[in-house]
VOGU-3710 file (C-alpha; in Angstrom, 3 decimals, decimal comma):
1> xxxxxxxxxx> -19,309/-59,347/-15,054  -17,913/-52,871/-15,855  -18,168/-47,777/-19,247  -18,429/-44,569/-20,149  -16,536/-41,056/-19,363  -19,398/-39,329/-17,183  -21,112/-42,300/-16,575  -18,788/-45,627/-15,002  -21,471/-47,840/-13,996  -20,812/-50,528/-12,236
11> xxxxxxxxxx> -21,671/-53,544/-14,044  -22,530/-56,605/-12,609  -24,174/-57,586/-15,548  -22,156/-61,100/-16,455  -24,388/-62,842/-14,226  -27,663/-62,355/-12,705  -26,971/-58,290/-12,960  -23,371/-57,568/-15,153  -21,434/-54,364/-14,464  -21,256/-50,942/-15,071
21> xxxxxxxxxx> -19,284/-47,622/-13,908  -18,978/-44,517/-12,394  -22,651/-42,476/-12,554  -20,833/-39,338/-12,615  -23,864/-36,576/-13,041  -26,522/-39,487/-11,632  -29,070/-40,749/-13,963  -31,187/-38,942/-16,091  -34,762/-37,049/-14,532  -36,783/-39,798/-14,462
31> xxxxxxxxxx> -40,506/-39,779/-14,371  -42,348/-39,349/-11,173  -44,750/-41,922/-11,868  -43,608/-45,621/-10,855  -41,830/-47,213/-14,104  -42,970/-50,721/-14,401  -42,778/-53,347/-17,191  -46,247/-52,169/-18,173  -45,728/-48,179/-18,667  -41,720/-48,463/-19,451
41> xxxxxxxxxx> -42,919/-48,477/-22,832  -45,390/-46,690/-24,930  -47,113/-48,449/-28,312  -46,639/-46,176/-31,534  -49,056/-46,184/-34,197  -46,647/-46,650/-37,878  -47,481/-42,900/-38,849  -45,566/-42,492/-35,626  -42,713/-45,101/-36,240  -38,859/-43,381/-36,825
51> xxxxxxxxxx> -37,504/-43,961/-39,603  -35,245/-47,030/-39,978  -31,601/-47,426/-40,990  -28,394/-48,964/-39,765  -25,226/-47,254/-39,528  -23,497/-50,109/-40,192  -25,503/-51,729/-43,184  -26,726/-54,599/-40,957  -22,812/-55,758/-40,347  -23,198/-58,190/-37,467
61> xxxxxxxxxx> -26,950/-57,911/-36,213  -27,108/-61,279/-37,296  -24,429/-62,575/-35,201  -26,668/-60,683/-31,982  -29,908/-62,292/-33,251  -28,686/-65,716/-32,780  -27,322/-64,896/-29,452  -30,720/-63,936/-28,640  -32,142/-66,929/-30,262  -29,820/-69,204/-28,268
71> xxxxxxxxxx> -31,324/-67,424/-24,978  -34,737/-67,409/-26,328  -34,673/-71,272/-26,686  -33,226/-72,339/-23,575  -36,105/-71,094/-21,732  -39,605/-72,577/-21,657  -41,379/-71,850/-24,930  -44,419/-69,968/-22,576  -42,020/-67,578/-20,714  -43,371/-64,326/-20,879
81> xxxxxxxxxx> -42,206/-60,660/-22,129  -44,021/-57,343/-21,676  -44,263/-54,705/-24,159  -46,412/-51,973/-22,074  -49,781/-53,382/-22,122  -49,083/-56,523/-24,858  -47,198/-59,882/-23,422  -45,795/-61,962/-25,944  -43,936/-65,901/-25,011  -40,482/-66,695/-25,812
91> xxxxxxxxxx> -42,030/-68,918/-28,323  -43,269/-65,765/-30,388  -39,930/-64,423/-29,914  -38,533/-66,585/-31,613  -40,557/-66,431/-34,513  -40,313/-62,443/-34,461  -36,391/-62,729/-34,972  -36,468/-64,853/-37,141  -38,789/-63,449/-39,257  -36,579/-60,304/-39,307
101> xxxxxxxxxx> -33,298/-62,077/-39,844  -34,783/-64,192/-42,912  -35,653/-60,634/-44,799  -32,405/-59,300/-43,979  -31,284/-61,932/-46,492  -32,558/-59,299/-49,243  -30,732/-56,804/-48,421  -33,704/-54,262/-48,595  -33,469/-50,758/-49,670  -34,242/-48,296/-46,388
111> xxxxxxxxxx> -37,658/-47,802/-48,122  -38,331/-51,884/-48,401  -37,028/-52,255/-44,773  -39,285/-49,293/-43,432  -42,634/-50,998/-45,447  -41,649/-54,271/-44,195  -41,671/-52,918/-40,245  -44,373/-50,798/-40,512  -46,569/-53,987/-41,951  -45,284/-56,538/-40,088
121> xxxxxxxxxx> -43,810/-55,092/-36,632  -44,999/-53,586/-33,621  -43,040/-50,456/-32,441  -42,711/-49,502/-28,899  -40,653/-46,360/-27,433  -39,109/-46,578/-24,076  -40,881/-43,519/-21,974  -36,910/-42,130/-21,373  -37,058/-39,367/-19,191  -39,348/-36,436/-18,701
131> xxxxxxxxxx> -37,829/-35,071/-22,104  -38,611/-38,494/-23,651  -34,767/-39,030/-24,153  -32,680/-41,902/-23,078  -29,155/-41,318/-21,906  -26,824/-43,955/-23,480  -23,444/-44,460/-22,192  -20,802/-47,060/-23,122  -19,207/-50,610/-21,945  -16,154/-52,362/-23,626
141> xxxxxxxxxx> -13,871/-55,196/-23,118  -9,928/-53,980/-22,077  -6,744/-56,003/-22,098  -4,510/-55,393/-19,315  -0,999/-56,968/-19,012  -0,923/-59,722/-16,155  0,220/-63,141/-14,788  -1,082/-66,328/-14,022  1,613/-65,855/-10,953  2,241/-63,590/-8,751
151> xxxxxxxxxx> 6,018/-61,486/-9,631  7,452/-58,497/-8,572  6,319/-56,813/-11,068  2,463/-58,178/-11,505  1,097/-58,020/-7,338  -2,812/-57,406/-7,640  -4,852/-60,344/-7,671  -7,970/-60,599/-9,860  -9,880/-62,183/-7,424  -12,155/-65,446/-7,899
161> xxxxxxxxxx> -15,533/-65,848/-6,295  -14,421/-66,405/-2,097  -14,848/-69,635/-0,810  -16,615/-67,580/2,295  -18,784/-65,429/0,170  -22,869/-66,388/0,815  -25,749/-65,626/-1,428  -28,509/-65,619/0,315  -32,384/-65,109/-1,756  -34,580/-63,843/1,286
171> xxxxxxxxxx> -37,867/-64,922/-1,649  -37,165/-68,274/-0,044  -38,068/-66,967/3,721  -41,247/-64,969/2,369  -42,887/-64,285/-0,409  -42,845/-60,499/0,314  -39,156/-60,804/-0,578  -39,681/-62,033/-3,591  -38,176/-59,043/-6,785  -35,647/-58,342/-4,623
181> xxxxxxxxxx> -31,955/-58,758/-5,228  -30,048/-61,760/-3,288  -27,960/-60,159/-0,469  -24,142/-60,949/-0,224  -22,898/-61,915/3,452  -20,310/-63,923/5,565  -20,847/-65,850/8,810  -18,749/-63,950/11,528  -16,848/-66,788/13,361  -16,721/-65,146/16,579
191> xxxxxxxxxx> -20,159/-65,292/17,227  -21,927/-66,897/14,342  -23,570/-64,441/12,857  -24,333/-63,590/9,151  -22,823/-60,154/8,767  -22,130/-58,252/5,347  -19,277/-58,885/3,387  -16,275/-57,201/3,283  -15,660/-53,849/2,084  -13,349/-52,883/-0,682
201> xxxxxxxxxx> -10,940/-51,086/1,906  -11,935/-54,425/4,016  -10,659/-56,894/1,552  -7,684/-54,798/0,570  -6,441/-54,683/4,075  -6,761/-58,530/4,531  -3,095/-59,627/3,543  -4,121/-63,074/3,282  -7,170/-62,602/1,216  -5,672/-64,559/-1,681
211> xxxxxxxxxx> -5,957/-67,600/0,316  -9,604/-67,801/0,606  -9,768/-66,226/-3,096  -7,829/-67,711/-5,209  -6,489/-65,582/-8,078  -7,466/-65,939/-11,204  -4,375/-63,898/-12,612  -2,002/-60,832/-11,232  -2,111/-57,483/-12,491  0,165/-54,470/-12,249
221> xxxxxxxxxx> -1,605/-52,215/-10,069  -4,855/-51,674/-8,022  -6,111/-48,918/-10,751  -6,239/-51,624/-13,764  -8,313/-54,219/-11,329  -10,616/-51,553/-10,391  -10,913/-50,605/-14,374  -11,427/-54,233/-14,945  -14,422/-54,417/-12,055  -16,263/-51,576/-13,881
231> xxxxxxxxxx> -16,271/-53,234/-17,064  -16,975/-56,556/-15,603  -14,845/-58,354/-18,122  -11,755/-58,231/-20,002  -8,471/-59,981/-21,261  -5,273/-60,227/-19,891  -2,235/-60,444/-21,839  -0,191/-62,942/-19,851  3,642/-62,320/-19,744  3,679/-65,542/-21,115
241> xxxxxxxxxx> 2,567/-63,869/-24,419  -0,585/-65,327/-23,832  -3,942/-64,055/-23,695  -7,014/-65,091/-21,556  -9,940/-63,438/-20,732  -11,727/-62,962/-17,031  -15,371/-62,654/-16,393  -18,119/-60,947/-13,771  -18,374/-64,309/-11,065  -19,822/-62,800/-8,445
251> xxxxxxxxxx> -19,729/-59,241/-6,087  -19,574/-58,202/-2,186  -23,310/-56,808/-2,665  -22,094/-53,444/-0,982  -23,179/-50,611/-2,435  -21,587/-48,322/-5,402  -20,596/-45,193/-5,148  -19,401/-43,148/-8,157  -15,737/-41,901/-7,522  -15,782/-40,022/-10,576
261> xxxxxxxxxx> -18,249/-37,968/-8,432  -15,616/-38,309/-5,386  -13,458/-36,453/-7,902  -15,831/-33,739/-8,856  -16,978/-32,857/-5,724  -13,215/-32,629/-4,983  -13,067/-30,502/-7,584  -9,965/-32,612/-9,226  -11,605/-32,582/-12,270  -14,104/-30,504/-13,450
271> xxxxxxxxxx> -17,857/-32,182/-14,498  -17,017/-30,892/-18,500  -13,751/-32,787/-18,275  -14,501/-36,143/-16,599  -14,128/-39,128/-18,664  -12,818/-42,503/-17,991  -9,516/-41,448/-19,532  -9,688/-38,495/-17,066  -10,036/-40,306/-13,886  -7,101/-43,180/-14,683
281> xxxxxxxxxx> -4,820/-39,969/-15,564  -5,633/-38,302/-12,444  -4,831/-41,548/-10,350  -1,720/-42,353/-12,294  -0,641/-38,341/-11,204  -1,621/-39,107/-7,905  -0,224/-42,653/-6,692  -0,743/-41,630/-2,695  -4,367/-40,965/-3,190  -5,523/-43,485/-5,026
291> xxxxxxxxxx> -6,596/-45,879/-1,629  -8,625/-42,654/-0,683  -10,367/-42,305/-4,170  -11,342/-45,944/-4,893  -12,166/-47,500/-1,584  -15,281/-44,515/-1,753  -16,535/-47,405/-3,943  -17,137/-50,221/-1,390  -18,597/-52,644/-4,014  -15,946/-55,553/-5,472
301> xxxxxxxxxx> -16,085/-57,476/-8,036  -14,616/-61,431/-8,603  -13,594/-62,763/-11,905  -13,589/-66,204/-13,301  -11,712/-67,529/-16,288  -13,912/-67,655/-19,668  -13,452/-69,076/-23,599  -15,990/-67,263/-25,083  -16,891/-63,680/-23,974  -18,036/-61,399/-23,239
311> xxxxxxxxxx> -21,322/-62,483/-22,076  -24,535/-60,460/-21,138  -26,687/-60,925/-18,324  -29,137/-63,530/-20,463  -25,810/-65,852/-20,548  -25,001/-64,924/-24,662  -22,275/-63,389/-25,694  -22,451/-60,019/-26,760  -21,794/-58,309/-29,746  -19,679/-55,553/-30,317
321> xxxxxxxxxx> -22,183/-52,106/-31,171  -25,193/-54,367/-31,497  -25,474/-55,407/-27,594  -26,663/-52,820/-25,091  -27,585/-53,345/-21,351  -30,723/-51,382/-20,063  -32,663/-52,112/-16,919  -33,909/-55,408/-16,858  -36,873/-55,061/-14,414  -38,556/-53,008/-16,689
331> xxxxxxxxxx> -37,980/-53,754/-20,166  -38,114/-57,410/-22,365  -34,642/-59,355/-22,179  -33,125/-60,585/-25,245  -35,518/-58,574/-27,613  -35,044/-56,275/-30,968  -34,060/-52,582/-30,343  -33,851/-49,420/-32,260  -31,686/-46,500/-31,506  -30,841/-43,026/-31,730
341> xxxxxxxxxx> -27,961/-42,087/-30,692  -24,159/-40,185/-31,802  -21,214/-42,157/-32,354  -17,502/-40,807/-33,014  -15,915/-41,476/-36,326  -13,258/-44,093/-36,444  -10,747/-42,207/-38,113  -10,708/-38,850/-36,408  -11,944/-39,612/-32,767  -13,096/-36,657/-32,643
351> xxxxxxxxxx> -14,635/-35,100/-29,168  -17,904/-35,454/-28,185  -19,846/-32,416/-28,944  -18,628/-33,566/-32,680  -19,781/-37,196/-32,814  -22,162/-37,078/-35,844  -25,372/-39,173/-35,421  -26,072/-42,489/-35,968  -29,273/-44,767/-36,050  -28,736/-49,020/-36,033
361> xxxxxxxxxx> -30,295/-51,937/-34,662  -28,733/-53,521/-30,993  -30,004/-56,350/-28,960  -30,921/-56,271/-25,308  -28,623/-58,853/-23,922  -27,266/-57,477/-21,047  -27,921/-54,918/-17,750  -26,181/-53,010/-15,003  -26,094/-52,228/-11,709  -26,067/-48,524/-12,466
371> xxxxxxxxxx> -28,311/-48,697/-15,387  -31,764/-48,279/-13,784  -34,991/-47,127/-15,137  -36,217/-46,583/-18,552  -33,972/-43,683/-19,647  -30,567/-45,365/-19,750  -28,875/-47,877/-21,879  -25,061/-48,993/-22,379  -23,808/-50,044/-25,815  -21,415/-52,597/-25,792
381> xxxxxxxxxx> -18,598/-50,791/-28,306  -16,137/-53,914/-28,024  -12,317/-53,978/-27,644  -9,388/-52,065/-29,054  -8,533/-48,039/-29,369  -11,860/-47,358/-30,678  -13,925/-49,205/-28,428  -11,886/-47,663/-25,285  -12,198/-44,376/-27,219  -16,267/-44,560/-27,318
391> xxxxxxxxxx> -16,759/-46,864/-24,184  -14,924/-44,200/-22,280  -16,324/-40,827/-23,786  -19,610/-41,863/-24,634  -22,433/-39,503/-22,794  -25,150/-38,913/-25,619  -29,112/-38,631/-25,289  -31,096/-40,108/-27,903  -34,471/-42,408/-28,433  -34,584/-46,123/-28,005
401> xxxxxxx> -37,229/-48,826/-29,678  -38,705/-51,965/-28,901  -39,802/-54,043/-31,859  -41,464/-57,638/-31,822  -43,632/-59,585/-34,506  -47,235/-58,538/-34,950  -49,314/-60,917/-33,449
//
């Protein structure tokens, strides 16, 4: 296992499905057609390719390519991925990033790289939404002071996965189940019945909750853990001087509900000014209200300890502005993507109707629980000022790619 400013999805997307935050406007129009792995994405003919270049002169895409590769070879060589109407095995994957990463060796000239792709590479657009577009928001990894005991000063557990939390895959009852998510649940004692799990307001209320949940570490307050849940993972700088980092382990399967929504419809803060920075101010101003505003989100998230993270929902670790998390029921895991999008400059951080533009290669390594259908993506922008900066601001329509190795 959480970014954005308009857009918190809530990510459960270190695991099975990883996290994201708070869908403040609601996704993009989508089409009114059923999106499927087979029309998510539409074959371009090269006259029709965009034009390629990286923002970032190919810095670290070859770090996210061997993630990929790592995923890519743990599964069986005939696994299959869909590219609209073309399926292609891991096996050919494979091949197709490598392929790519051995000519990035050259360092090609946009012209060379743009020949090379248009000779050797199939092109697919995702369909976006009924303007074509794709809405792409942002995820990142914060630090958050903590303890690996509880203090008078550090008194909110990061939960671990409860010893009384079921997963139960209803594909194993009937086949007519099978697609669908795994449902979260608890056995009720007084009569024996499997019942959902608790509630956010449910599990806060339980005083003893830490019992059957053991912490993984202790936070300041209730507003950093939920911040934490969104992104799904993060570091904790222990008062120990320290530093260890927490990962997506598992959630109460209740639903999400966008309380940077809560807020607008409120009218707290208005729709132009919401941003993840907006909505921690506004709960920091307003201490008694902040039960009322965050237990509108009934879905929780629990943490384990990690050594090597973040990780995407493929089980690789992602890479800071060359991961992004899109839906993963429509569109191939682990593959090569293009982008269009607007980024803000590093120096300036300048606000978002200013972010110039910026086209680079990402990797699809991760999803969301928010991010659904094929006009929405999340870039993973990393850790730090400028990655809270970006992760928590970001709200930008632009065009996304698909490319894989001609057969």
């Amino acid at each position: 296992m959480k970014i954005n400013p308009i857009f918190f999805l809530h990510r459960m997307r270190m695991v099975a499905t990883v996290m994201l935050f708070f869908t403040v406007w609601g996704c993009a129009p989508g089409k009114q057609e059923t999106i499927t792995r087979l029309n998510s994405l539409k074959a371009l003919k090269p006259n029709a390719y965009p034009v390629f270049t990286d923002a970032f002169g190919f810095q670290g895409l070859d770090g996210s390519i061997d993630q990929s590769l790592v995923y890519f070879k743990r599964v069986p060589f005939d696994r299959t991925y869909q590219y609209g109407e073309q399926v292609f095995t891991a096996a050919h994957m494979i091949v197709s990033l490598e392929t790519l990463k051995e000519y990035l060796k050259t360092n090609p000239s946009e012209k060379e790289l743009n020949r090379f792709l248009a000779s050797r590479y199939l092109v697919y657009e995702s369909v976006g939404n009924e303007a074509e577009q794709v809405l792409f928001t942002g995820y990142y990894e914060p630090t958050y002071e903590g303890s690996l005991v509880q203090t008078d000063e550090y008194t909110i557990p990061i939960y671990s996965k409860p010893e009384d939390l079921l997963s139960i895959d209803l594909a194993a009852f009937s086949d007519k189940y099978k697609g669908h998510r795994r449902l979260k649940a608890r056995v009720n004692k007084a009569d024996n019945r499997v019942v959902p799990y608790y509630s956010r307001a449910q599990i806060n209320a339980i005083e003893d909750f830490h019992l059957r949940s053991e912490p993984v570490a202790w936070l300041k307050n209730r507003v950093d853990r939920f911040f934490l849940e969104i992104q799904g993972s993060g570091r904790v700088k222990l008062d120990t001087d320290e530093e260890i980092q927490v990962h997506y382990a598992s959630s109460n399967g209740n639903a999400y509900t966008s309380v940077g929504r809560y807020l607008i419809g409120k009218e707290e803060i208005a729709k132009e000014d919401m941003s993840m920075q907006a909505i921690r101010k506004w709960l920091e101003q307003h201490p008694e209200r902040v039960d009322e505003v965050l237990h509108q989100n009934e879905s929780f998230v629990f943490f384990q300890r990690q050594t090597d993270g973040p990780k995407g929902s493929i089980g690789v670790k992602v890479t800071p502005m060359r991961s992004i998390a899109t839906d993963y029921r429509i569109f191939p895991r682990g593959a090569l993507c293009f982008i269009q999008t607007r980024l803000p400059d590093q120096e300036t951080l300048q606000p978002l109707k200013e972010w110039p533009k910026a086209s680079f290669f990402v990797m699809n390594q991760d999803t969301g629980g928010a991010i659904r259908g094929p006009a929405r993506a999340d870039l993973f922008c990393g850790n730090g000022v400028y990655a809270e900066f970006t992760a928590g601001h970001k709200n930008v329509y632009g065009k996304m790619y698909f490319l894989v190795l001609k057969p």
